[in-house]
Every structure is written in structure tokens, then in C-alpha cells.
N, C-alpha and C positions, 0 to 999 in steps of 0.2 A: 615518267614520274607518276605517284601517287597521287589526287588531288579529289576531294570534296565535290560534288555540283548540287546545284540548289534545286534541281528538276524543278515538276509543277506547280510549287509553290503553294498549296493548298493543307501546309501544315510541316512539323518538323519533320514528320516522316519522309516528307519529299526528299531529305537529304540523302544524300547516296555516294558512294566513294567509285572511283572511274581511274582510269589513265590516259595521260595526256601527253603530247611530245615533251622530250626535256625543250626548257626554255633558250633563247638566243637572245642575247643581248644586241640591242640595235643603238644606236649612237646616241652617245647622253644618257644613258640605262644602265641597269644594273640587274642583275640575276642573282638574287637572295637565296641560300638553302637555310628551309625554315627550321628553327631550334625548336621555339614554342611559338603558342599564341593563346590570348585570352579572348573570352567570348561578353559580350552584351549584351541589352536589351535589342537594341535595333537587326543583331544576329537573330533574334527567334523572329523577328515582327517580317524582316527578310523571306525567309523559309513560310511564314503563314500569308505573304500577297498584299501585308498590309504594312508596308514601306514604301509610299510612293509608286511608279507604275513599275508593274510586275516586269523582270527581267530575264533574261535568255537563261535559259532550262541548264544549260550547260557553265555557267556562270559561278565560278569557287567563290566561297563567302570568307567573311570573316574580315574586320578592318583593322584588328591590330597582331601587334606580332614582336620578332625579331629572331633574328638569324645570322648567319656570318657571309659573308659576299662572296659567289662562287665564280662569276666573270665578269670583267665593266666591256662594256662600248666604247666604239672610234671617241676618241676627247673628253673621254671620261679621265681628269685626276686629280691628287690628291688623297684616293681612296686603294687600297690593297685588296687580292683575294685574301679570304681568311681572316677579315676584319668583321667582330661582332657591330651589325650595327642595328637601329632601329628608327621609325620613321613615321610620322602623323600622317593622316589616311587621305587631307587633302593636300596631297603632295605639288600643288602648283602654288601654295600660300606659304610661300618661305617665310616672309617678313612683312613687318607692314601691316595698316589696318584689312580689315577684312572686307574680301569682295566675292560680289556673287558667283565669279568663276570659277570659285573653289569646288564649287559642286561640279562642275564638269568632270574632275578626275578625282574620284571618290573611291577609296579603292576597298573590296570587298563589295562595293554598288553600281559603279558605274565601270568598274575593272575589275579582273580578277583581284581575287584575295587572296589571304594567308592561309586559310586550309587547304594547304597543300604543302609538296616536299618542295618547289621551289618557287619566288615572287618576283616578279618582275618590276621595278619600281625606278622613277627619273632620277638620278644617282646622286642631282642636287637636293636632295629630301632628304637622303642618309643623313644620319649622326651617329658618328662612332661613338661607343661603348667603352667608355673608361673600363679598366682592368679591373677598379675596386669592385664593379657592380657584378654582381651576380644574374644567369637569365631572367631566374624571377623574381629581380627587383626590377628589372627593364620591363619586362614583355605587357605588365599592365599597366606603363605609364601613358601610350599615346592618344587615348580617347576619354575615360572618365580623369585619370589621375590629370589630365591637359585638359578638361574642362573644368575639372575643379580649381586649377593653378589658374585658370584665363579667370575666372569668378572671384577667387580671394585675390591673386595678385593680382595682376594686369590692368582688371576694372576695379575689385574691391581695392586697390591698393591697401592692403592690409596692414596696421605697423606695429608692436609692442602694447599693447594695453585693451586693445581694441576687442568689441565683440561680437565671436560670429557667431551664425544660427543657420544650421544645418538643416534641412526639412527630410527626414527617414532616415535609412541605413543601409542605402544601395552604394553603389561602386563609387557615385560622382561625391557623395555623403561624408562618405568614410575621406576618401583621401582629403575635404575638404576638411575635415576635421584633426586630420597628420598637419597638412599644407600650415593649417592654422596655429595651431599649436608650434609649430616649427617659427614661427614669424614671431611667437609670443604674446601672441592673442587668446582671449578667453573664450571659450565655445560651449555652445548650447546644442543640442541635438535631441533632436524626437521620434518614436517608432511606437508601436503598438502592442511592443513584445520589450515584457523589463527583459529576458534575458541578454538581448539585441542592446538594450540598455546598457546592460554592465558591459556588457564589450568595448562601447564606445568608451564606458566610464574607467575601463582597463586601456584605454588609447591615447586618456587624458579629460575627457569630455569632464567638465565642472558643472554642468546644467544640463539634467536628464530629463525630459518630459515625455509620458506617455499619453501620446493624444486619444489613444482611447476610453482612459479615464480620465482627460482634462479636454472635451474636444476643442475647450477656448484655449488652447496651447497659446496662443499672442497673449493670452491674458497672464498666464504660467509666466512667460518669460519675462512680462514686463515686472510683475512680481519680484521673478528671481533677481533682477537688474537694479530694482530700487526705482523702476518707473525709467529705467534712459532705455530701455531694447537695446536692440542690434545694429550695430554702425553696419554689419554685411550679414545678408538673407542670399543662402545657396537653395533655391526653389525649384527643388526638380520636380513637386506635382502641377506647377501652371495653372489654370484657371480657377480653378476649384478652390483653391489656397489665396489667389493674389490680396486677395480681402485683408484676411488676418496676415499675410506677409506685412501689408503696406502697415496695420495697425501694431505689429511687431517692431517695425523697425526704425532706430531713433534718426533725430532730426539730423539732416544730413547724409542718409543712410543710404548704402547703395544694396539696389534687389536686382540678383541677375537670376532671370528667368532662363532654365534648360530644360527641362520637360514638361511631359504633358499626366504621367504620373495617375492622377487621382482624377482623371476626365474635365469635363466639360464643366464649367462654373452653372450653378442654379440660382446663381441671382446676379447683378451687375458689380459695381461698385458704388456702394453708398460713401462710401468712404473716400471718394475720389477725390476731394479738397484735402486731405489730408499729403498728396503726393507734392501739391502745392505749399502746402501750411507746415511740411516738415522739410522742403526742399529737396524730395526725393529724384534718386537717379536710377533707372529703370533700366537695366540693361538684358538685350536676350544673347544668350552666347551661345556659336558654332564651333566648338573645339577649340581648335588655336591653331596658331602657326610653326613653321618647323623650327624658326627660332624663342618661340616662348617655350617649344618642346625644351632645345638645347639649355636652355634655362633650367628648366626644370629637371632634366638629366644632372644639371651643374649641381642643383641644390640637393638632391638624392645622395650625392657623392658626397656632399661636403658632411652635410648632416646625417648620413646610415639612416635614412627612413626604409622603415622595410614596408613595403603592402602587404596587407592584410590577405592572405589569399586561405579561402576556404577549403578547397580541393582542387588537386589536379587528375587529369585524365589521361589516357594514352591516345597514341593518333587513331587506332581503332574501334577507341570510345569515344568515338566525336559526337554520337547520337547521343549515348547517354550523357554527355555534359550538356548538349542543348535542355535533354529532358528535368536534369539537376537545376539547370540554372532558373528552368519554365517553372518548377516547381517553389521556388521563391522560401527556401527555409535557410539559404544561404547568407551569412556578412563577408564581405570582401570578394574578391575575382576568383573564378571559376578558371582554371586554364585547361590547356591541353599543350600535352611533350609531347616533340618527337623524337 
């Protein structure tokens, strides 16, 4: 088979396309033939050395995907060849709160991944692919559209009326801002680019802020609110922001921290009684699990949410999608067919 490797790791150009055995299913497994797959931040940070410790040269990347299942393992059932299905990348966290074990099978990081023609995956991770869904409503749900669903529902528990506040217009952003809206919540989202703007404002977005002509954006939003903020803060720049998050967002609020985005904070928190003084709930989120996935596969289907998806690629353009995506002019997910 065809398959991706991440070689030296000293940049996207390390990437390189190889052939590999076809795969064998071992007992409990499953052997996925890849349809598509979407790409991420953590894909480029991958291929540059700077994801954690650098990993075998030989190593396919890429953590999301879907496909239709080409053979199960001894004790695999329930699941058929030829079933579209799709699957979260920490495929040992079915259910349940979240534990550190997840990271041991990480897939595209600590296993092979999706760029390739075929994946290997523990067969209890699948979720078949309702009929209604189309590939590419599925293929970019399992890592930002499931970090956004873990952020608004899960922890935000979001409900009709309520307000959330988006911080930019990346992957996790965006669908945090469908998710929301789907629920019947009000949303605020901010970027630096009106055009990026209108997007979100063509998506539903009610409260537009460009922080580069407001950099007090908390101050923007409390404004727009009438002084209450945001009952939910999806915070993908991390330190640098947590400040104005906490002074964003209203009493009772909950702030789930997922990236690191905007670097390293240049000052502390002055504002640290305030987490207290508003009764904040601070939550940092790893994805989710493969049942908040199935959740959230359920609510795509009921409701026809489409993702937002920018461009798609060929399998032979896998370089120039990393280079697309490095280049940050993009709103929504970047894929690649095969």
C-alpha cells in the first residue's frame, strides 16, 4: 500500500510518500481502507520535531480520517467489511472520564496514522457512519469538531439561551460556533481579519470582534452582553488570553482551555480573585472520547450540520495541503481524498 512517513522531522518537507505491506488485522482490530482525512495543527508541529519527543522516521501521520472497513480480527463483531466508519485518535477512551492512558495509543503519534491507503485501528473505537452523512461531513469530525463538542457540551454544558465566546477562527472555533448555535446559544467570535469575520457572521455568529482593532476584546464583549459575558469561553490561544478570558466571562462561567495558540502569557494573573469572585470553572480539554464522538456523529445527522471545509487535496497533494494549511489564510478544515 501507499502510505505517507514523517522522515526527520526537521520541517514539512520531511514528509515523503513510501510503500508499506498491506496491513493484517490481529485480533480485536480492524484494517480501515482510507476514503479521506483531514489535517491539523498538531500535523504540521509533527513533521517540524516540535510535538513532543520526535518519533520513528518511518511513522504515517495524521490523526483523523475515515474510511470503510476492509477486514476485522479473530472476535471482532458487530461490525461488517464495507461499513463506512470513523474513529477519535485516542482509541483506548471509549467512555468515561478522561485518563492519562489515552495518550499511550494516539494514533497518527504514538501509531501509525491516516495518511495512508490503509489504518489499522482497535475495532472497539469504530463508529459506523449513518447513510445520511456524507465523507466530508464525517472525516473532520474526530479531533477539532470533538474538541469543540467536549468544550460547549460535555463541560460547557450548553443550553438555549446561553452565551458563547469563541477565541479566533480555526478548526476548533468554527465548529464551536455550528455546535453552538445548534444548541441555541448565542455566540461571539473574534479574528483579526473582518473577512474571517463575515464568515463566521454567515455561520450565525451574532457578536463579531476584531481584536485587532479592540485588543480589549473582553472589554468588546462585555459591552456587547450588556455587562453579563459569556456563560462558555472556547480558548484555543491559552496563556496569553487566560486574563481577558476569565474577565470575559460571566459569573458561573465555564473556560475550557485547548491550545496554546497565541504563546506564552507576559504577565500573570491579576485578575486571579475574579475566578473565585465569579465562581469560575476552568476546564483544560484532550479531545474526547469515542462515545462523546458517537454523540456527536448522532447530532450531525439529526441536525445536517455541514463543516465548514476550505479545500480539498488529492492523496498526491498531501505536501501541498500541509503547506496550505501552514500558511494560515484558511477558515474551516483543509482535507485530503483519496
Amino acid at each position: 500500500m501507499k502510505a505517507y512517513k514523517i522522515g526527520p522531522q526537521t520541517g514539512l518537507d520531511s514528509l515523503h510518500l513510501s510503500t508499506k505491506p498491506d496491513l493484517v488485522a490481529g485480533p480485536g482490530e480492524a484494517i480501515v481502507k482510507v476514503r479521506m482525512v483531514c489535517l491539523n495543527h498538531r500535523d504540521m508541529l509533527v513533521l517540524n520535531g516540535t510535538y513532543g519527543a520526535r518519533r520513528p522516521e518511518d511513522r504515517t501521520p495524521v490523526s483523523e480520517g475515515m474510511g470503510e472497513i476492509l477486514s476485522l480480527g479473530e472476535g471482532v463483531t458487530g461490525l461488517a467489511p464495507g461499513t463506512r466508519v470513523v474513529a477519535p485518535h485516542f482509541v483506548t477512551w471509549l467512555d468515561g472520564a478522561f485518563h492519562r492512558g489515552a495518550f499511550q495509543h494516539d494514533v497518527g503519534i504514538t501509531h501509525d496514522g491516516w495518511l495512508a491507503e490503509q489504518v489499522r485501528v482497535p475495532a472497539a473505537a469504530l463508529i459506523a457512519v449513518p447513510d445520511a452523512l456524507t465523507d466530508m461531513q464525517v472525516a473532520p469530525l474526530s479531533s477539532s469538531a470533538l474538541t469543540a463538542w467536549n468544550a460547549v457540551v460535555e463541560v460547557g454544558k450548553v443550553k438555549a439561551g446561553d452565551t458563547v465566546l469563541a477565541l479566533g477562527t480555526g478548526g476548533v472555533s468554527i465548529f464551536a460556533l455550528q455546535i453552538a448555535k445548534m444548541h441555541g446559544a448565542r455566540v461571539a467570535i473574534t479574528s483579526s481579519s473582518d473577512e474571517k469575520l463575515e464568515l463566521a457572521r454567515s455561520l450565525g455568529a451574532d457578536i463579531c470582534i476584531n481584536y485587532r482593532t479592540r485588543p480589549d476584546w473582553e472589554a468588546a464583549l462585555l459591552e456587547a452582553t450588556g455587562g453579563g459575558g459569556a456563560d462558555i469561553v472556547v480558548d484555543t490561544a491559552g496563556q496569553a488570553t487566560l486574563r481577558q478570558s476569565i474577565d470575559a466571562a460571566a459569573v458561573n462561567g465555564r473556560i475550557a482551555l485547548i491550545g496554546a495558540l497565541a504563546g506564552q502569557a507576559k504577565e500573570g494573573l491579576p485578575n486571579f480573585g475574579a475566578i473565585i469572585g465569579k465562581n469560575l470553572v476552568i476546564a483544560g480539554i484532550a479531545e474526547g472520547s469515542r462515545a462523546m464522538l458517537a454523540r456527536l456523529v448522532r447530532a450531525i445527522e439529526v441536525n445536517g450540520l455541514q463543516p465548514v471545509i476550505d479545500r480539498v487535496f488529492g492523496f498526491d497533494e498531501a505536501l501541498e495541503a500541509y503547506r496550505y494549511l501552514h500558511a494560515g489564510t484558511h477558515v474551516g478544515k483543509v482535507l485530503i481524498k483519496f
